[in-house]
Structure formats: structure tokens, C-alpha cells
C-alpha positions in Angstrom: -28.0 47.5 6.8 -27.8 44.9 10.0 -26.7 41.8 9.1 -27.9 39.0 11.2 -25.7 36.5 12.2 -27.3 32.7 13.0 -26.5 31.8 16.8 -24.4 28.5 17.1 -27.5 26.7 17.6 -29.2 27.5 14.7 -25.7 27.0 12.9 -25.5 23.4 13.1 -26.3 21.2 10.6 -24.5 18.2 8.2 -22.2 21.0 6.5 -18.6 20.7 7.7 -18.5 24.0 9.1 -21.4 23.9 10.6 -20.4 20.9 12.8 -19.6 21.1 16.4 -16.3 20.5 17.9 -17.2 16.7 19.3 -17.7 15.8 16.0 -14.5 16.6 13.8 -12.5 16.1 16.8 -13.9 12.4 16.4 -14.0 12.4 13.4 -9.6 13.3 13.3 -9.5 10.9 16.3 -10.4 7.7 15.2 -7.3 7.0 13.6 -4.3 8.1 14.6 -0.4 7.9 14.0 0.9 6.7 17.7 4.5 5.9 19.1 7.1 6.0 16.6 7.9 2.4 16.1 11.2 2.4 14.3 14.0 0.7 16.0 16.7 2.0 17.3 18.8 -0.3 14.6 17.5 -2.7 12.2 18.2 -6.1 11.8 21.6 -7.2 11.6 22.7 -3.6 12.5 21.9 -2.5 9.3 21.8 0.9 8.4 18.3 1.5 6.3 15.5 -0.7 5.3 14.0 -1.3 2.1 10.5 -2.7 1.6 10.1 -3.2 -2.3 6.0 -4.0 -2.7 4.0 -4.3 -6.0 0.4 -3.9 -6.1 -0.8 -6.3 -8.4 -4.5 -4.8 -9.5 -4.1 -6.7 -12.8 -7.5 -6.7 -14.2 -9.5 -5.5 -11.2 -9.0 -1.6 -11.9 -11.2 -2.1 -14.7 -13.4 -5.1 -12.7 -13.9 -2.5 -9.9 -15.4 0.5 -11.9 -17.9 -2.2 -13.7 -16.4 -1.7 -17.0 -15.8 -4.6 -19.6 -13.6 -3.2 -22.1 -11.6 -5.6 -23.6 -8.8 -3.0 -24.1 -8.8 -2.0 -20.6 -8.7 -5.4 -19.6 -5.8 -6.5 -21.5 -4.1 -3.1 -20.3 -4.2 -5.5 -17.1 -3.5 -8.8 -18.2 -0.1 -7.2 -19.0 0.6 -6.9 -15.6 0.4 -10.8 -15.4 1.2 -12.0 -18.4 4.8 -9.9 -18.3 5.4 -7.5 -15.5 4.7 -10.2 -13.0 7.0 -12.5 -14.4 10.0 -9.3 -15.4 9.7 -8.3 -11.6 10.4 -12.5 -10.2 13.2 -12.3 -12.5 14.8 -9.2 -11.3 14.4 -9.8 -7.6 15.8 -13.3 -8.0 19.0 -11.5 -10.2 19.4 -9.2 -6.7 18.3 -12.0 -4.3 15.3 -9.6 -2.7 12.1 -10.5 -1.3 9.5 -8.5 -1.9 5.7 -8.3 -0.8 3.1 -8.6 -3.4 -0.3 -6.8 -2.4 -3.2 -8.9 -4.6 -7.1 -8.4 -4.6 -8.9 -11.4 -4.1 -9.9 -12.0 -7.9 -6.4 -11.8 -9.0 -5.6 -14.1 -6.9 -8.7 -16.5 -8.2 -7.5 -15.5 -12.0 -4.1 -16.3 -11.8 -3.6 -18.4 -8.7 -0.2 -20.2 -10.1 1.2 -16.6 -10.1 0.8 -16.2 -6.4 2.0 -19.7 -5.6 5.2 -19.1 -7.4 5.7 -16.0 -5.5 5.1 -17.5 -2.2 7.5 -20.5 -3.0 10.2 -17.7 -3.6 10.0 -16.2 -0.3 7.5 -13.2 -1.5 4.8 -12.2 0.9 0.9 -12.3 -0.3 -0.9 -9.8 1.6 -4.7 -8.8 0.9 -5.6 -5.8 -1.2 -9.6 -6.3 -1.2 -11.9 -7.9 -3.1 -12.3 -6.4 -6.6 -9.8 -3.3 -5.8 -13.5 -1.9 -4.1 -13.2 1.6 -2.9 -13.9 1.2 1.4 -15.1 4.4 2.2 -18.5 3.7 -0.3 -18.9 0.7 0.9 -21.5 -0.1 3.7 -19.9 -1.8 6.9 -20.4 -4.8 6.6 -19.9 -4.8 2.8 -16.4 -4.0 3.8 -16.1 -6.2 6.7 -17.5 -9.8 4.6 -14.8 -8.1 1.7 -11.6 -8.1 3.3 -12.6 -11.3 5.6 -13.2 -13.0 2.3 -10.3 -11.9 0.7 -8.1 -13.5 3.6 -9.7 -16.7 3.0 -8.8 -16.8 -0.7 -5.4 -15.7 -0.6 -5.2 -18.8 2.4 -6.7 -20.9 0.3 -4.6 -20.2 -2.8 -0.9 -19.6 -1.4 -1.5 -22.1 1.8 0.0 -19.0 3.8 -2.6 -16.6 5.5 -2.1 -13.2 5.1 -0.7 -11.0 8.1 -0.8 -7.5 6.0 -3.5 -5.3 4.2 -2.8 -2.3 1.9 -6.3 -1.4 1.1 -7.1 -0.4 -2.4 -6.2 2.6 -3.7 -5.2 3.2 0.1 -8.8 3.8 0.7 -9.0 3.7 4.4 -12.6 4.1 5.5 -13.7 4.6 9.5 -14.1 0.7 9.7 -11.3 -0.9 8.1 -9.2 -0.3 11.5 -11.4 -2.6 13.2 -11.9 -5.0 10.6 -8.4 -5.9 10.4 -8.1 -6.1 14.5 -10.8 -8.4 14.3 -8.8 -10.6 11.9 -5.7 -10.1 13.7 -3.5 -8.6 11.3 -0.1 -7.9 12.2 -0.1 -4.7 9.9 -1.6 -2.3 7.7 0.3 0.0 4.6 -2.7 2.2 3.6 -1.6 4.9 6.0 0.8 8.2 5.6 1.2 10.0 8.9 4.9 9.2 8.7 7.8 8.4 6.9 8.9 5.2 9.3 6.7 3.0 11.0 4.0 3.4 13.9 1.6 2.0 15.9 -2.2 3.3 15.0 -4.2 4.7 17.6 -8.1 4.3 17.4 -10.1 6.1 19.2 -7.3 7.6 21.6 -5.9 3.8 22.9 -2.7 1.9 21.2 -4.2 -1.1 19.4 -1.0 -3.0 18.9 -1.0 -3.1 15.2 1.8 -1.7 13.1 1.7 1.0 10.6 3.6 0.7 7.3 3.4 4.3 5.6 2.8 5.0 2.1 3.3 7.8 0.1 1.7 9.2 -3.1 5.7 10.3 -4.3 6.8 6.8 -3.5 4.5 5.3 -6.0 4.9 4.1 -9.8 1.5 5.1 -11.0 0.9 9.3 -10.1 4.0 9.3 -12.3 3.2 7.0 -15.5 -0.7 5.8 -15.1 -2.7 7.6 -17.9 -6.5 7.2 -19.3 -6.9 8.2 -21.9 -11.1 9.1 -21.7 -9.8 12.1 -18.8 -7.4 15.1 -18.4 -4.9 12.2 -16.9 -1.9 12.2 -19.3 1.2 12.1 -17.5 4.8 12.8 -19.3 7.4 11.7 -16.3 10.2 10.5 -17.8 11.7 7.0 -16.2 15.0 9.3 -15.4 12.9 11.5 -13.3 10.9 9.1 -11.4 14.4 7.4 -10.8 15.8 10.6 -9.6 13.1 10.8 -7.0 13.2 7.5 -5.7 16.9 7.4 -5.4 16.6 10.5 -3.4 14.1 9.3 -0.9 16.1 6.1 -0.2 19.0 8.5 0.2 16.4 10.5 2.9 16.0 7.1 4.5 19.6 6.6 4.3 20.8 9.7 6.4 18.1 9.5 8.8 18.8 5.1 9.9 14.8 5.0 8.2 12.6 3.0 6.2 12.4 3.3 2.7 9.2 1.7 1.2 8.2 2.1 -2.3 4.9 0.9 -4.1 4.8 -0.3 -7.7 2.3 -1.9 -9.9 3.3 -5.0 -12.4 1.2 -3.8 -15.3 3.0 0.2 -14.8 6.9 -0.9 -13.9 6.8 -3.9 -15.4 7.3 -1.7 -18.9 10.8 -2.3 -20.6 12.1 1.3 -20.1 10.4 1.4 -16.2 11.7 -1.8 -15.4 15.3 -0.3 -15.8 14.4 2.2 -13.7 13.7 0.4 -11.3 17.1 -2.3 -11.8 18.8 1.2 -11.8 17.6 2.0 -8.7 18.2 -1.7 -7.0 21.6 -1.1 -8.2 22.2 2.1 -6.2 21.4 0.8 -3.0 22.9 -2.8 -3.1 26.3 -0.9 -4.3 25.6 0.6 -0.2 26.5 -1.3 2.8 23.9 -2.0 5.4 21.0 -2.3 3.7 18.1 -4.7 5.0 16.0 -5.7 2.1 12.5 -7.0 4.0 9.2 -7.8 3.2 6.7 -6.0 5.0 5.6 -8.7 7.1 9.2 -8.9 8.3 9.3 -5.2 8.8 6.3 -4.8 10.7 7.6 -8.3 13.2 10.8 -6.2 13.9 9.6 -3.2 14.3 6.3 -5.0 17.1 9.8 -6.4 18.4 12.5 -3.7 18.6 10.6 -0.5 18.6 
């Protein structure tokens, strides 16, 4: 039997194998991990950074999927009505400023929250709308979003924002040049590295700073559950500890930045929230350690690197 085979022509199509090379290659290209941007030391001479942030979703994980369960919704109250209050306390105990990453109806529900945190020294820095998911959302959905968003947290705090950690880290082929447009100083949605970088869009430098997340260096793969799915996750607080401390260690040997993403409703928990004092602990008890919010981390790095 012959078997036919399609010529590359006939071949082409909307199927991802199917598409020709000019397309995934633009597709891969449009945004990019650049120059390394971490400097050669870090403020003060210090030996590692640490940039402590806390996504504060509150209600808006709920809001977002168009749900109005009252359980749900007081699943993120929690983050407010404690966690949010648990975490000022222990940052104030270890004299840390930390960056706070809030959607814009957080910010419109419990606008004294952010206020306090900015009078602290915290940094407010825009994590959409509703906690929308970016890569569903039509361009200039997106775009009116996260320009809105700005405004409010302005508005609220009296600071403008200068950061973005986009929902869920979803990082569609637009948001780039949305937040050029605005003239952010940084984005923390990305994970092509452990320290930071500059982005690359489309092949040039655009001058904005990279902050990198990672799935392992955040609270909720580890404790989130729902309890309608196959999600049910058993991490002990000892465990999650153990991995932290050992990426901070990482960062240690390698003079690197250690950033680590939480959620108020998730470590603000009594047994998480020791975890997490455990792990504040460890590195405070290790000289040269520059505690920065990410707006200060991504300045020094623009600066130094």
C-alpha cells in the first residue's frame, strides 16, 4: 500500500504543527528574556535579596469566574478580614517592606487596607481588574483593564503604581505593550529566570525590568484546594518551609534574588503564617540580606545591572 504524504503546501493550516516556521518563531519571539540584569552587588553590598510579595485576590477569585457563593466569597474575605492584617503585623515585628499585588476591586472593597499598607512603606502594584484571565480577553478589553486598574489603585493609595504581576501570571501577546504604554517600570508575571532581566519584544530591549516568578516559590500550588475538582493538596507547612528555605539558600550561594509570592487568604492561616515567621527567621539570623520591595528591586537593578 502507498501512502501519500500531503506536500508542505497542502500541510498548512491553524493546527500547530501544521504552522510554518515565521509563525511560531514569532509567536516564541515576542517576548523574550534579555540581558541579565542582576547587579554585580546589591544595595549596601549585600549579599542576596529578598522580595517578600502577597497577592491579595481576596474576593476576586470567585468575582472573576462569575460565581456568587457566599462560601466562596467569605473563603476571601478571610484574606482581609485576618491574613491581611497577620502579615502587617509580622513585617512590622521584622521591620520588612513588602509589595502587595491588589486587583482593582479589592482595592475599591477595602480601600483603608491599602492605605494602611502604603503608609507603612508597602508597595501597591496592579494585579488587574477582577483577577480577569489576559490571554481571553480581547485587546483592548485588556488594555481599558489594566489602564483602569492604575487609575484606582492612584486614586485610592495617592501613589501610582510602577509594577504589574498580572493575574494568575497570565501574560497574553498584548500585555507587554500595554504596560510600555503606561510606563511601568516592571513586570513579575514572567519565569525565564531566577534573577532579574530586561524583556525583549519583538527582538529589541524595551527597557522594562523583569521580576521572575515561579510556580515552587508560591503559597497556593502547595495549600489552595476546591473542593468541587480533583484539587486537594496535603503539603505540610514543614514542607513548604523546607522548600522555601532552600531556594533562598540557592539565592544565597549564587549573590541572587530570592522572590517569593504568597496570598493573605492561603499564608495568612495560623499554622502557614509560622511558616512563613520561620522562614523570615532564617534569613534575618544571615548577614547581608537586602529586604526590597519590588519597585526598589527593579530601580536598582535599571540602575546597577
Amino acid at each position: 500500500m502507498t501512502v501519500q504524504r500531503k506536500t508542505s503546501e497542502e500541510g498548512q493550516g491553524d493546527l500547530p504543527w501544521q504552522w510554518q516556521e515565521t509563525k511560531w518563531r514569532a509567536i516564541v519571539n515576542k517576548v523574550r528574556a534579555g540581558r541579565s540584569l542582576r547587579p554585580k552587588t546589591w544595595k549596601n553590598g549585600a549579599q542576596v535579596c529578598v522580595a517578600l510579595s502577597f497577592d491579595s485576590d481576596h474576593e476576586t477569585g470567585t468575582l472573576r469566574d462569575g460565581e456568587d457563593s457566599p462560601g466562596k466569597l467569605s473563603q476571601g474575605q478571610y484574606g482581609s478580614r485576618v491574613g491581611v492584617p497577620r502579615i502587617r503585623r509580622l513585617l512590622d515585628r521584622y521591620d520588612i517592606r513588602a509589595s502587595f499585588f491588589v486587583p482593582a476591586v479589592v482595592a475599591k472593597l477595602y480601600p483603608e487596607e491599602q492605605r494602611a499598607l502604603v503608609a507603612e512603606g508597602h508597595e501597591v502594584g496592579i494585579h488587574g481588574w477582577i483577577h480577569e484571565r489576559n490571554s481571553i480577553l480581547p485587546p483592548a478589553a485588556e488594555r481599558d483593564l489594566q489602564m483602569r486598574s492604575a487609575d484606582v489603585l492612584a486614586q485610592v493609595t495617592g501613589k501610582r503604581p510602577v509594577g504589574i504581576r498580572t493575574p494568575s501570571w497570565d501574560f497574553s501577546q498584548h500585555t507587554l505593550a500595554i504596560s510600555r504604554e503606561m510606563g511601568l517600570l516592571y513586570d513579575s508575571s514572567l519565569m525565564a529566570d531566577d534573577e532579574p532581566y530586561e524583556i525583549v519584544e519583538d527582538g529589541k530591549p524595551t527597557g522594562m525590568v523583569e521580576l521572575p516568578v515561579e510556580w515552587i516559590k508560591d503559597d497556593a500550588v502547595y495549600f489552595n484546594m476546591n473542593r468541587f475538582s480533583g484539587l486537594r493538596p496535603h503539603t505540610p507547612p514543614s514542607a513548604v518551609l523546607e522548600i522555601f528555605t532552600a531556594e533562598f539558600e540557592g539565592a544565597l550561594a549564587e549573590k541572587g534574588l530570592f522572590l517569593l509570592t504568597m496570598h493573605p487568604h492561603i499564608i495568612g492561616h495560623r499554622s502557614r503564617i509560622q511558616l512563613l515567621e520561620s522562614l523570615i527567621r532564617h534569613m534575618r539570623a544571615v548577614p547581608g540580606v537586602w529586604f526590597a520591595t519590588h519597585a526598589e528591586v527593579a530601580q536598582y537593578c535599571r540602575d546597577n545591572g
